[in-house]
LOSE-185049 format. One record per residue (C-alpha): residue number from 1; residue in one letter; x, y, z. Coordinates in steps of 0.05 Angstrom, whole numbers, plus 5000, padded with zeros to 4 digits. Layout:
<atoms>
{NUM a {X Y Z}}
...
</atoms>
This chain:
<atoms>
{1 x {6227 2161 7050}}
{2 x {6183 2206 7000}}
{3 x {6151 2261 7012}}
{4 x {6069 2261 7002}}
{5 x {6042 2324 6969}}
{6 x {5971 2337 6988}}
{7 x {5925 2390 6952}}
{8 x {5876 2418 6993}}
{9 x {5820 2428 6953}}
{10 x {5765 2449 7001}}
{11 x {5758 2528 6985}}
{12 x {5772 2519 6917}}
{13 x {5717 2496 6893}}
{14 x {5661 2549 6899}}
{15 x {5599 2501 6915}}
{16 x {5605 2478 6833}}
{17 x {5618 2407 6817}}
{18 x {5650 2418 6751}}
{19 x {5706 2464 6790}}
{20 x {5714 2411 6846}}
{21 x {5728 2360 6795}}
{22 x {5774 2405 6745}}
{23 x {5818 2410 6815}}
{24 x {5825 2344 6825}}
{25 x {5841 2330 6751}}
{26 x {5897 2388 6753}}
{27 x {5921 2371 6829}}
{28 x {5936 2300 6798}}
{29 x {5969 2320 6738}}
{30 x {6016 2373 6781}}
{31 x {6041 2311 6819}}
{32 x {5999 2312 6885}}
{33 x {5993 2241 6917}}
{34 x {5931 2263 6958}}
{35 x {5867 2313 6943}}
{36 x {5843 2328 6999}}
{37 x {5769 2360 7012}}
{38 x {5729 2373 7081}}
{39 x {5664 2326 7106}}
{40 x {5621 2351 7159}}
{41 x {5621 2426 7159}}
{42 x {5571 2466 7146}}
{43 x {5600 2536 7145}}
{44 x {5540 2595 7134}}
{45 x {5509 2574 7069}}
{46 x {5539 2514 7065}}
{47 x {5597 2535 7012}}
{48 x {5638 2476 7036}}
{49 x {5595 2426 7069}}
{50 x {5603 2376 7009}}
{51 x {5585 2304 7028}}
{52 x {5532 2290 6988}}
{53 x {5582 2290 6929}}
{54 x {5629 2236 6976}}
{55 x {5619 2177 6921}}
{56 x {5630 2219 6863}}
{57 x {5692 2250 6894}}
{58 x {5722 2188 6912}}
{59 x {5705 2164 6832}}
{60 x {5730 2213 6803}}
{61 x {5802 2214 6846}}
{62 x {5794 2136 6821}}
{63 x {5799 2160 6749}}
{64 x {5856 2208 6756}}
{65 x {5892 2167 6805}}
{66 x {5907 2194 6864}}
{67 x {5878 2190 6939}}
{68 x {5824 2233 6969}}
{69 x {5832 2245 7042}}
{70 x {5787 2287 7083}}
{71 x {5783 2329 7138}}
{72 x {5737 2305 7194}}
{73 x {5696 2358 7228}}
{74 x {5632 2331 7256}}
{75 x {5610 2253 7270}}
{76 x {5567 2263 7209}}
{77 x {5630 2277 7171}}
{78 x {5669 2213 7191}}
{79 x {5601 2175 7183}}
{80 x {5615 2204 7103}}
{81 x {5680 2179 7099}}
{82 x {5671 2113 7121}}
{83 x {5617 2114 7072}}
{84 x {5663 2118 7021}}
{85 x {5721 2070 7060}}
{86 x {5763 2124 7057}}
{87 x {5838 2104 7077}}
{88 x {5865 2160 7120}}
{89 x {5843 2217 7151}}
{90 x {5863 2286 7167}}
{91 x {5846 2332 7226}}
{92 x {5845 2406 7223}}
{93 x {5872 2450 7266}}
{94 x {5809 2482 7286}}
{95 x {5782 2420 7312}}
{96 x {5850 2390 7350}}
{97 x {5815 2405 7416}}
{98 x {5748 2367 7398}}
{99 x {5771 2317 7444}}
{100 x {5700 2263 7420}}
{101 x {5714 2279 7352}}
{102 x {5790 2264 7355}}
{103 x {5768 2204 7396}}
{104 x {5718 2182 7352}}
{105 x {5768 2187 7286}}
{106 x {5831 2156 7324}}
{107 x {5787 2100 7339}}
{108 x {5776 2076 7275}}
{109 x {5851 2054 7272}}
{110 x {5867 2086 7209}}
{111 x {5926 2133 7195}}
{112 x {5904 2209 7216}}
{113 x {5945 2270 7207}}
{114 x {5918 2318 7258}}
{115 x {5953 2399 7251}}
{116 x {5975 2392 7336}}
{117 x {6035 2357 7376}}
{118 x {5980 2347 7431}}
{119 x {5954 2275 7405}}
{120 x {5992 2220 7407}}
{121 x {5983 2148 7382}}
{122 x {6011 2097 7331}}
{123 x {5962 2114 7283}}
{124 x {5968 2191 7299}}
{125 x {6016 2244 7248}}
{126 x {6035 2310 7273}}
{127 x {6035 2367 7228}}
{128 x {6061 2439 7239}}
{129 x {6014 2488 7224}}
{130 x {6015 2559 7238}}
{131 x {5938 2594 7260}}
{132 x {5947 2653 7208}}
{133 x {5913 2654 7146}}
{134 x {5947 2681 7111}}
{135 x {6011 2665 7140}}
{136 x {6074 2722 7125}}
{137 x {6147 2717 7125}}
{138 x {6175 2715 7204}}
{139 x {6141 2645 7211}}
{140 x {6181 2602 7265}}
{141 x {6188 2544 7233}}
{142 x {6210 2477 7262}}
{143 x {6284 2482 7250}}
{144 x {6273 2402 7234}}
{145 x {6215 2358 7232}}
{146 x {6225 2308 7284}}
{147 x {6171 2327 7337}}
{148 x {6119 2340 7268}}
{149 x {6116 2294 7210}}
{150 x {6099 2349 7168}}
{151 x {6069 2416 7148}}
{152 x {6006 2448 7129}}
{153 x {6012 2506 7098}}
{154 x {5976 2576 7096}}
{155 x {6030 2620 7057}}
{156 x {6038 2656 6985}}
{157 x {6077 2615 6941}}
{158 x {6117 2550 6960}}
{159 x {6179 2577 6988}}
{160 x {6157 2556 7062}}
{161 x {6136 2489 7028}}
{162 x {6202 2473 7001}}
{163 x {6240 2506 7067}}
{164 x {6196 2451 7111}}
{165 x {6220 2399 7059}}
{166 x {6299 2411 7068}}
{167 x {6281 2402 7147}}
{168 x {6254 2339 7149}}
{169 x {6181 2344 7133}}
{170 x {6152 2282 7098}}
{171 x {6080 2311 7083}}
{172 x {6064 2376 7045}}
{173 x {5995 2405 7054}}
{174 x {5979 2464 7008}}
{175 x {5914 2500 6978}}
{176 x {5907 2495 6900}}
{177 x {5868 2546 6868}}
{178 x {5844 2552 6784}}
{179 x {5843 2632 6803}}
{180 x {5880 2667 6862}}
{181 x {5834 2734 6851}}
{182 x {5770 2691 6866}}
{183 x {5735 2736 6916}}
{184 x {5695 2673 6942}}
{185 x {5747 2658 6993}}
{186 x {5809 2687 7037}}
{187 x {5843 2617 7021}}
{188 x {5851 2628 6938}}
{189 x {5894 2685 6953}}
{190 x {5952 2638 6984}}
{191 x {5937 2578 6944}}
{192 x {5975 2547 6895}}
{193 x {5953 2548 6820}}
{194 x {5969 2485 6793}}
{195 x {6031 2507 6757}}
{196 x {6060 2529 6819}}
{197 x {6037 2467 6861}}
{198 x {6071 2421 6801}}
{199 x {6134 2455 6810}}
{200 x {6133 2452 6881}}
{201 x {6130 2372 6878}}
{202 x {6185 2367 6828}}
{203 x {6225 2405 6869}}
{204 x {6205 2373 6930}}
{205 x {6214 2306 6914}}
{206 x {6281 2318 6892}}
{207 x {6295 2353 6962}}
{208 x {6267 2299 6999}}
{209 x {6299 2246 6971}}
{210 x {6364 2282 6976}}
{211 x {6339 2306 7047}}
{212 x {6315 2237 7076}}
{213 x {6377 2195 7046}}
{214 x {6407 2217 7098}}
{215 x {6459 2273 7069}}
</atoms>
């Protein structure tokens, strides 16, 4: 089985349009198989509470080919997605314990990675993922991904990436960023630029196929 690369793109963007789309044309051409943004949160001025661009989003991932996938973090925010038929979803780990919400997304059926062991399901997709932003060498680690089905990750550079890939994982989660010394967010700092996210998945894929064939 493959592993699925996912670009978070949700703090890269900087409330600008023209940025949001530039990272989901580079997250596609660095290999991801998902871009994935955040509906429903409206964080102080809004920096990330982006659902009114939901249909151009989901165009524009059209045109470059490759799946956008939210995270869910109000009612209003699934009420975007469906908007928009979105596929699959994603839960954060900031809202695992939102038992309605969790609820309220499960119910719809559709394949939902949630960052918590705590929720189970047929639909439901466990990923490790530790609380620390950033997160620094000394992470414990699954030493293989059988209880998670993958990782979402919060460190510099891809090293903890590739080390969840060689133990099973079969989804990558990691922050893309056009500029690590944007001082809009803590989240650019550990995120990927898109020359190190597009090594990552040609290195990964290689590791997981190796990795999941069984050797």
């Amino acid at each position: 089985m493959s592993v699925l690369f996912v670009a978070e793109l949700g703090s890269g963007h900087n409330k600008d349009e023209s940025l949001m789309f530039e990272l989901i044309r580079q997250a596609a051409c660095s290999g991801a198989d998902i871009a994935k943004v955040q509906f429903g949160w409206e964080w102080k001025d809004t920096t990330r509470y982006i659902d009114h661009w939901a249909e151009r989003l989901d165009d524009w991932c059209d045109f470059f080919g490759i799946e956008l996938m939210a995270s869910i973090w109000s009612e209003g925010g699934l009420e975007t997605a469906r908007s928009i038929k979105m596929p699959r979803y994603k839960i954060a780990n900031q809202k695992e314990n939102d038992k309605e919400l969790v609820q309220a997304v499960l119910a719809d059926g559709k394949q939902t990675f949630i960052s918590s062991d705590k929720w189970q399901g047929d639909n439901v997709f466990p990923l490790f993922c530790p609380h620390e932003y950033p997160t620094y060498p000394g992470l414990e680690m699954p030493h293989w991904f059988d209880k998670f089905y993958g990782y979402s990750d919060h460190s510099h550079g891809v090293a903890a990436c590739l080390t969840a890939v060689a133990r099973g994982a079969r989804y990558i989660e990691k922050h893309m960023t056009l500029e690590k010394t944007q001082n809009g967010f803590r989240d650019h700092s550990f995120s990927a630029t898109p020359d190190e996210f597009s090594e990552m998945v040609r290195i990964g894929r290689e590791m997981g196929a190796w990795v999941n064939g069984g050797l």
